[in-house]
N, C-alpha and C positions, 0 to 999 in steps of 0.2 A: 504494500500500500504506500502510496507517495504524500509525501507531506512538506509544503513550506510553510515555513514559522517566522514571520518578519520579528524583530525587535529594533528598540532604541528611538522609537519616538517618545513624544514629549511635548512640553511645553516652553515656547526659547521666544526672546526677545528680538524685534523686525534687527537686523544684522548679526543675529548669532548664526550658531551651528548645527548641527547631527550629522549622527552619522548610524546610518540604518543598518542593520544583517538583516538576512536571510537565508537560514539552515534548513539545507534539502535533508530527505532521508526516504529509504524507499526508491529512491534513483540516485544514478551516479551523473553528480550536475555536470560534470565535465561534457557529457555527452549533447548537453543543450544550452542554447541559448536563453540567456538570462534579460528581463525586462521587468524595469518596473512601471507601474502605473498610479492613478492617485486620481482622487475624487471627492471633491472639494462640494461643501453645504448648497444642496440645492442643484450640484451640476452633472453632467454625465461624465464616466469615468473615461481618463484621457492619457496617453501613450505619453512618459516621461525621458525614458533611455533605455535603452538594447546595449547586451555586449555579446559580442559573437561568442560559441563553443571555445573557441584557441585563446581568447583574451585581448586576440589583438587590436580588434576593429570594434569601435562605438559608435552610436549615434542617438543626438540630444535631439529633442523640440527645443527651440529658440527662445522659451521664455524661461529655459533653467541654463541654456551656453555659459559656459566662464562661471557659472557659481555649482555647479553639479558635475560631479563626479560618480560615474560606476566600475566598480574594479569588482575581479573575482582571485575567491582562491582554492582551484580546484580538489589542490591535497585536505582542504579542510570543509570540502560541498559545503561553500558559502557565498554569496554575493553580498556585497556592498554599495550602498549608495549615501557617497560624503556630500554634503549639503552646506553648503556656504552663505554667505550673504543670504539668510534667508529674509523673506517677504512674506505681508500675511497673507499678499494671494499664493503662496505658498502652503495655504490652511488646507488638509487634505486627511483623509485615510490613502496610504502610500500600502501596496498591495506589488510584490512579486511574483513573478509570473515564468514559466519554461518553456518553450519551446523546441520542439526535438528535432527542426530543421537545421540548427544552430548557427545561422546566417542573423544578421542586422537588418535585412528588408522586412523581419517581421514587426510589423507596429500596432495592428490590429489586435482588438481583446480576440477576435475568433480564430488566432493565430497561433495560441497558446494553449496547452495542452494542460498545461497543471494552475493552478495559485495559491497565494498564501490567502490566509484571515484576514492581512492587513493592521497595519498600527497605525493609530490616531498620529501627526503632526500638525501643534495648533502654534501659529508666530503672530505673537502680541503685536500692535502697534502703540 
């Protein structure tokens, strides 16, 4: 049975930080590609960053470039997403996502084969 577990949200002040996990089990996340997503009060849930299977290639949506970061570490099926200069439109359930293509073209929720619960991040103003 597969299961992703987001942690490390919170509550942080408009220019602080986080920095999120997500612990796969039940799969070997090496094998997929990793995305996260996030779904903010009131809105439809919306494609934040992809890293490919290898680690090497990313790709951001334009209102997180230069303050979001996604890294993985596959000896420890984890993914990461460091969070910089946050902002309250930043305010979100932040949800993990896998897909077994392990390419970056995927950005779609229906593209994605597994997800996490999701963790609450609320950035004050």
């Amino acid at each position: 049975q597969v299961q992703l577990v987001e942690s490390g949200g919170g509550l942080v002040q408009a220019g602080g930080s986080l920095r999120l996990s997500c612990a796969a089990s039940g799969l070997t996340l090496r094998n997929y590609g990793m995305g996260w997503f996030r779904q903010a009060p009131g809105k439809e849930r919306e494609f934040v960053c992809v890293i490919s299977r290898s680690g090497f290639v990313t790709y951001y949506t334009d209102s997180v470039k230069g303050r979001f970061t996604i890294s993985r570490d596959n000896a420890k099926n984890t993914v990461y997403l460091q969070m910089n200069t946050l902002e309250p439109e930043d305010t979100a359930i932040y949800y993990c996502a896998a897909n077994a293509r392990g390419l970056v073209s995927q950005r779609l929720e229906n593209e994605y084969d597994y997800w996490g619960q999701g963790t609450q991040v609320t950035v004050s103003s």
